[in-house]
C-alpha positions in Angstrom: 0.0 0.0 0.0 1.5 3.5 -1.1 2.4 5.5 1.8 0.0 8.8 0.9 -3.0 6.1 0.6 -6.1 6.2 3.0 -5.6 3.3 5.2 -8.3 1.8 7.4 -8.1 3.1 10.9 -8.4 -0.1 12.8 -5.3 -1.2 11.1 -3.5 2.4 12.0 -4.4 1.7 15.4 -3.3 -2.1 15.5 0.7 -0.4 14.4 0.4 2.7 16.0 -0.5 1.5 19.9 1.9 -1.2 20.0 4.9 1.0 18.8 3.7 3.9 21.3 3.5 1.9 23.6 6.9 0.4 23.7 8.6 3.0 23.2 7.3 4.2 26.1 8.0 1.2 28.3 11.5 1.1 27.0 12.0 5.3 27.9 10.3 4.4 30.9 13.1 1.4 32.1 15.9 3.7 30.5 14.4 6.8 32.7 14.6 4.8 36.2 18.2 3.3 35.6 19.3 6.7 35.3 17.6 7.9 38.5 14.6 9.4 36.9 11.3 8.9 36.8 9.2 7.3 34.4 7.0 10.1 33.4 10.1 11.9 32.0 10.7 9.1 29.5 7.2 8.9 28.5 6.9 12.6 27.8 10.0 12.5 25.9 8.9 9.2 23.5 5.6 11.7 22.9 7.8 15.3 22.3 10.3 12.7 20.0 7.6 10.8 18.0 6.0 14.5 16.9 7.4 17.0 14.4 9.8 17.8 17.1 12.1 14.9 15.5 10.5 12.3 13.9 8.5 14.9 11.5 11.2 16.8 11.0 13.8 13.9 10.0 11.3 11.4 8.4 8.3 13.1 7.5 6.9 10.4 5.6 7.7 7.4 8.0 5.8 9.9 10.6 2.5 10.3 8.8 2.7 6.7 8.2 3.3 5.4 11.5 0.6 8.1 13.2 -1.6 9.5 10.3 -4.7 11.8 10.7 -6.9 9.5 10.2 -6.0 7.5 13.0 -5.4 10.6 15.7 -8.8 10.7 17.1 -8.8 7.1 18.1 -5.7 7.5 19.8 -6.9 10.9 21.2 -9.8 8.9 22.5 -7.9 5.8 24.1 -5.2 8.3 25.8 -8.3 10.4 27.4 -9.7 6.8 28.9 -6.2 6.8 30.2 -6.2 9.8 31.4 -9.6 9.9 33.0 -8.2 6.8 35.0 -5.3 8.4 35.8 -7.0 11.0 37.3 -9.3 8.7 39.2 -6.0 7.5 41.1 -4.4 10.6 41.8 -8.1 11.3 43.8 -7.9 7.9 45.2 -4.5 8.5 46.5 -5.5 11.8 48.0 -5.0 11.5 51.9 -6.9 14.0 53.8 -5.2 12.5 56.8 -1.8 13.5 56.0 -3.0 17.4 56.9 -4.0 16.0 60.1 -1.1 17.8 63.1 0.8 19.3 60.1 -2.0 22.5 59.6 0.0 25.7 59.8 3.3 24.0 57.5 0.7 22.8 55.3 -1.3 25.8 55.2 1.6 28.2 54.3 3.7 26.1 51.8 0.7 24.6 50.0 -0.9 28.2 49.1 2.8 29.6 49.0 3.1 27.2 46.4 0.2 27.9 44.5 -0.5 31.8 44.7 3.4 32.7 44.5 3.9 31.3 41.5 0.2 32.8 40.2 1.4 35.9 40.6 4.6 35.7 38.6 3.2 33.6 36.1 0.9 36.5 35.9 2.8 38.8 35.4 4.6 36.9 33.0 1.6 36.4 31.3 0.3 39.9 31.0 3.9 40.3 29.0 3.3 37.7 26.7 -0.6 38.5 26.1 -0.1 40.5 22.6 2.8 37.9 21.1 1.1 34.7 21.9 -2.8 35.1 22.9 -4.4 33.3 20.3 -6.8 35.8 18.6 -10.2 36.4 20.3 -9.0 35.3 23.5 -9.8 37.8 26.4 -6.7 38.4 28.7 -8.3 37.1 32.0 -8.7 34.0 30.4 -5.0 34.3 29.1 -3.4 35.3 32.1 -5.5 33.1 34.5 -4.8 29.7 32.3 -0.7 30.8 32.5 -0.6 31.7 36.1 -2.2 28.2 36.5 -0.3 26.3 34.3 2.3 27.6 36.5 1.3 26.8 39.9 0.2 23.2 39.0 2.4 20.3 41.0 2.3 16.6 39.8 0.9 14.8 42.7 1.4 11.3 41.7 4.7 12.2 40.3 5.5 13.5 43.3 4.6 10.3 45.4 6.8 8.2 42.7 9.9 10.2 43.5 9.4 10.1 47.1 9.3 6.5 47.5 12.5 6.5 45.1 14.1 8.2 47.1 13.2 6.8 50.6 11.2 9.6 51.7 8.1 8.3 51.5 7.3 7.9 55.0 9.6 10.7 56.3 7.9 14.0 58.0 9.4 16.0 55.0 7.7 13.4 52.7 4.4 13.6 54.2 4.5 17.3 54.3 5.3 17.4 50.5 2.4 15.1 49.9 -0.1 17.4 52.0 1.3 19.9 50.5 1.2 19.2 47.2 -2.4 17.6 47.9 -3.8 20.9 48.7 -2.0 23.0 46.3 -3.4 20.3 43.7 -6.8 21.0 44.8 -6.8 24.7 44.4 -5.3 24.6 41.2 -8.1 22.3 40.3 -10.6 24.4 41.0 -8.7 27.5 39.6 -8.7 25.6 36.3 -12.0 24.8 36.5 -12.6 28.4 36.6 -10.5 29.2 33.5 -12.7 26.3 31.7 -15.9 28.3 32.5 -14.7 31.4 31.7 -13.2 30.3 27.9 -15.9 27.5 27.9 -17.7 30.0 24.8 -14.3 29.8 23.0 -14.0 26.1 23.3 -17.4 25.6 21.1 -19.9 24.5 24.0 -23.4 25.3 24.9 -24.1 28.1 27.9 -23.7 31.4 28.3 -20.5 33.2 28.8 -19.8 36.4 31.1 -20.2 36.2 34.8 -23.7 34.6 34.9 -21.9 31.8 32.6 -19.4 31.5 35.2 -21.1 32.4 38.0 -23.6 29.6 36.9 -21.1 26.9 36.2 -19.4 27.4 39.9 -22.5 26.5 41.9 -22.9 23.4 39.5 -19.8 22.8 40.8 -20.5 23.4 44.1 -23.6 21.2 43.8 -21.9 18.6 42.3 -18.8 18.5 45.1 -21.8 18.5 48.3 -23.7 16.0 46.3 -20.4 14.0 45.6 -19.7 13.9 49.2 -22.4 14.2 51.0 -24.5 12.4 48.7 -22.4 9.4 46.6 -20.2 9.0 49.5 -22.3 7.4 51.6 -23.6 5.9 49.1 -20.3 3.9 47.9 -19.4 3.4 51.5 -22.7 1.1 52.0 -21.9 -0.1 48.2 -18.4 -1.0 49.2 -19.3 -2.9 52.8 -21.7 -4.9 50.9 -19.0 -5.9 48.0 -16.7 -6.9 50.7 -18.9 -8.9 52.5 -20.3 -11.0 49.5 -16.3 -11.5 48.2 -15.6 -12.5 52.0 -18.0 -15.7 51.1 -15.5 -17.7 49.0 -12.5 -17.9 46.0 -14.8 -17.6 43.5 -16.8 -15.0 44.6 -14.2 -13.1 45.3 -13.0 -13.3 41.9 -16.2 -12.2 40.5 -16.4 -9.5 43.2 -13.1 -8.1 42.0 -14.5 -7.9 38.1 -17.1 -6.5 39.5 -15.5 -4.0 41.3 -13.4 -3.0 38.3 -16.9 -2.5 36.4 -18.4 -0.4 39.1 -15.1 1.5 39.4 -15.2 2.5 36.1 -18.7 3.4 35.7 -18.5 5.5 38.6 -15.6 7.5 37.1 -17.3 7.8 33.1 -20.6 8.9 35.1 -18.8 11.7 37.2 -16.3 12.9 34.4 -20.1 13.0 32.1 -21.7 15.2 35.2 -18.9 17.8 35.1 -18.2 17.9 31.5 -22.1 18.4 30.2 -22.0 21.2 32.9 -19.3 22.7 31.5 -16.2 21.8 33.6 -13.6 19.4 32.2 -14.7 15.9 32.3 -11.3 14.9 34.6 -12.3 17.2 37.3 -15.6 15.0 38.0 -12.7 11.6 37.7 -10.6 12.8 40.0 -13.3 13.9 42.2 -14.8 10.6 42.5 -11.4 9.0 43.3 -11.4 10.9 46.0 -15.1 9.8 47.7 -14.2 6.5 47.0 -14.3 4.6 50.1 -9.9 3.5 50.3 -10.9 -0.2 51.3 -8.6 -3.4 50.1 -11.3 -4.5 47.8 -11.3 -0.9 46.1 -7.1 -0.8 46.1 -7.6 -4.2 44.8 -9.7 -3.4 41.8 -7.7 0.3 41.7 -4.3 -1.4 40.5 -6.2 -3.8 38.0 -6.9 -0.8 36.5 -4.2 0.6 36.9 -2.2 -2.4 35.2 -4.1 -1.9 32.6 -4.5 2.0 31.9 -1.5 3.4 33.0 0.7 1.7 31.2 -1.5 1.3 27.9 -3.3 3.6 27.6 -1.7 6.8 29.4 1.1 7.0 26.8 -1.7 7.5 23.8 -1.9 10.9 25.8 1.5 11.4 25.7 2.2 10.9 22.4 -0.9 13.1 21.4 0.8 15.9 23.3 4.3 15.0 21.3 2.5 15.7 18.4 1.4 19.2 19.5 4.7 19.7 20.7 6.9 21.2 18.1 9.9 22.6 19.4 10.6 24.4 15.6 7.9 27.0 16.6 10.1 28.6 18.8 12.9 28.8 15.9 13.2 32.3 16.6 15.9 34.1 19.2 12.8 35.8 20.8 10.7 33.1 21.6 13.6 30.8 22.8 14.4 33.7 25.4 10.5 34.0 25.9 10.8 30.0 26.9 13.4 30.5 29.0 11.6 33.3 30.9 8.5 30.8 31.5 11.6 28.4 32.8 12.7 31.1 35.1 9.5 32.1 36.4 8.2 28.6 36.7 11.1 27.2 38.9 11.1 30.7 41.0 7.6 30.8 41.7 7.5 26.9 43.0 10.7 26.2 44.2 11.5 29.5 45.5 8.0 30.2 46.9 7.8 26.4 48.2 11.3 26.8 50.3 10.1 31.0 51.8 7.6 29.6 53.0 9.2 26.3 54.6 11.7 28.2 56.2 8.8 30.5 57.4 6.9 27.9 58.9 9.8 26.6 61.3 11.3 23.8 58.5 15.1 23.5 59.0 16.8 25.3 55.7 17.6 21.5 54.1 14.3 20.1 54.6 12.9 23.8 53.6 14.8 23.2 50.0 13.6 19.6 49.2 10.2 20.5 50.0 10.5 24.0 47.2 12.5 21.4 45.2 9.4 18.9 45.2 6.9 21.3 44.6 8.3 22.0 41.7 7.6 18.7 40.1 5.4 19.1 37.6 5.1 15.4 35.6 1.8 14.4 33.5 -0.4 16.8 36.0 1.2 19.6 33.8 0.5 18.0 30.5 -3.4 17.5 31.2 -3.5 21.2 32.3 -1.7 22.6 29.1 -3.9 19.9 26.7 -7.0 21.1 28.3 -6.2 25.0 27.3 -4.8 24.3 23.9 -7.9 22.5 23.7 -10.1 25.1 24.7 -7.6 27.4 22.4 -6.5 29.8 25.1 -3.4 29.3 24.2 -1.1 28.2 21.1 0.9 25.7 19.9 4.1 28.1 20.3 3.3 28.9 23.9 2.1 25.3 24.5 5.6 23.8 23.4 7.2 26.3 25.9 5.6 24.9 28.7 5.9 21.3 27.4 9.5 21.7 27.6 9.2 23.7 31.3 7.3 20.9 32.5 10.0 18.2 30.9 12.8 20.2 32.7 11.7 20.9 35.8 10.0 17.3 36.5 13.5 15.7 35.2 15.4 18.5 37.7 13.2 17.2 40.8 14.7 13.4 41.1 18.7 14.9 40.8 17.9 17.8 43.1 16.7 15.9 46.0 19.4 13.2 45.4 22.3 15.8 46.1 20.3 17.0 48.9 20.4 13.9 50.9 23.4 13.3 50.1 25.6 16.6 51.4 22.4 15.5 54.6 24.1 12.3 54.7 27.4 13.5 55.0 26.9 15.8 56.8 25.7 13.4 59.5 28.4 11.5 59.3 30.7 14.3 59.7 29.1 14.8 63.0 29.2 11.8 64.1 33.1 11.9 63.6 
């Protein structure tokens, strides 16, 4: 079959997933025996894969491997990933881990989210008349930027910690209340931005402040009815699961199918509720991850779907981002020293504003830097943020690949940073002990 000819999707897909998705894995293995996390080679294989390389070397071989034609399917299969994805990162969300912690939590986690929305504001209000998309209104413009900024990759964050042994360590659990909160907030600050551009994205509703005004109490309805309402609900839901898959082997079996079913269900149903009322679909995921009742059965049924998606079907999102990603946009002297200011302003926002604040709240200066140093993890939490405003076209592919490649340096700067951290702790110690 000649190269230029229309092929049928299925078979696209059948070449296209497999090669995405080893790729991945192999970036992914590479990533960790160099002391990185995974999420780094992923991002990479989708940045390398679009007309940042592969396009630009092998044009041909690159519309033949991912055509047009077959985009949409793998744009579909990635956001299934994604919504899962996003359904974990709520699951993992501890509430408890703010418990004793309030005042260091309170003060880095919205250090660490309104620090770096003010510079990335200001930043923003810079770049409005180079690289606002035309028709887009600068609150929408600035507000997206400022959070694109202040956004921290939760799970990302996790995986590093338990790399690095810090998992269970006060510093560790502070970072992951931290960055719990901070997560939250941004959340619900993009949420915002999504109401405001949600005329420019195509959709139904008003816009102005009734739009918005109307789209934040369906919000609010939707969080009390989440937990007030579907919360209890589960909970009975789950007691009654566990009890019938306490009866025997093979009722447990079919109690775990079933519990990746209702999982899943749950998760479609709430990203449906918030996307037909105008808030992105991963919002109402991620919510319902975190009313889920944390029992074994649900963790059980959790990481069956997490075998499955996250590995599968989370680097289809990846590569569709690679393929937005074009790093010869920014060809130009002025937008490279434009991308380096978003650098700048991104690790000074998060990593200064995350260690001020430490240091305010009583942190020794060490534990005060690791904790800036973690917040300025970034990982896939970044990507869905930027996808969901190119998406909604308040911003551009130029400015898009600029904070593609900020979130692919700072997450890869998080791992090494910490590491030479504990190590001059270490010997430090050591030292002392001599």
């Amino acid at each position: 079959m000649a190269v230029g000819a229309s092929r049928d999707p299925l078979e696209a897909v059948l070449i296209a997933v497999p090669v995405v998705v080893l790729a991945c894995g192999v970036a992914a293995a590479v990533m960790r025996r160099l002391g990185q996390t995974a999420v780094v080679g992923e991002i990479l294989v989708g940045i390398l894969l679009g007309p940042s390389l592969l396009g630009w070397l092998w044009p041909t071989g690159s519309r033949w491997l991912l055509p047009g034609e077959v985009l949409p399917y793998l744009g579909v299969l990635g956001n299934l990933g994604l919504l899962v994805f996003m359904f974990l990162v709520g699951l993992e969300l501890d509430i408890g881990l703010l418990r004793g912690r309030g005042r260091a939590v309170v003060v880095v986690s919205q250090a660490s989210v309104w620090i770096p929305l003010g510079l990335g504001s200001l930043l923003a209000l810079a770049m409005y008349g180079s690289f606002a998309p035309e028709g887009v209104g600068r609150a929408q413009f600035v507000l997206f930027v400022a959070v694109a900024m202040s956004v921290t990759a939760f799970p990302v964050l996790a995986r590093i910690l338990k790399d690095q042994g810090l998992y269970g360590t006060p510093v560790g659990a502070l970072a992951m209340a931290c960055a719990a909160v901070a997560d939250v907030v941004a959340w619900c600050l993009l949420a915002l931005v999504v109401a405001m551009a949600h005329p420019l994205g195509g959709g139904g509703g008003g816009g102005g402040g009734w739009g918005i005004a109307g789209m934040g109490v369906l919000a609010g309805v939707f969080l009390a009815g989440m937990w007030w309402g579907v919360r209890p609900v589960l909970g009975w839901g789950v007691r009654w699961w566990g009890s019938g898959s306490a009866s025997g082997a093979g009722a447990g079996a079919g109690a775990g199918a079933g519990g990746v079913v209702g999982l899943c269900s749950g998760l479609c149903l709430a990203a449906y509720a918030t996307h037909a009322m105008g808030v992105h679909a991963l919002f109402g995921a991620f919510v319902f991850g975190a009313v889920v009742p944390r029992t074994a059965e649900v963790e059980a049924a959790a990481e069956r779907m997490r075998e499955f998606a996250v590995p599968v079907l989370l680097p289809l999102f990846f590569v569709g981002s690679g393929l937005k990603t074009d790093v010869g946009l920014l060809g130009g002297g002025t937008a490279w020293w434009w991308a380096g200011a978003v650098l700048v302003v991104a690790v000074a926002g998060k990593l200064g504003g995350g260690t001020g604040a430490a240091l305010l709240a009583g942190q020794p200066a060490r534990d005060a830097v690791t904790l800036g140093a973690l917040m300025n993890c970034r990982g896939v939490t970044e990507l869905v943020v930027l996808n969901v405003g190119l998406g909604l076209g308040v911003i551009g592919a130029e400015l898009f690949t600029a904070l593609v490649l900020m979130a692919l340096v700072t997450t890869a700067a998080t791992g090494p940073v910490v590491r030479a951290l504990r190590k001059r702790e270490v010997k430090g110690a050591v030292s002392l002990r001599r």
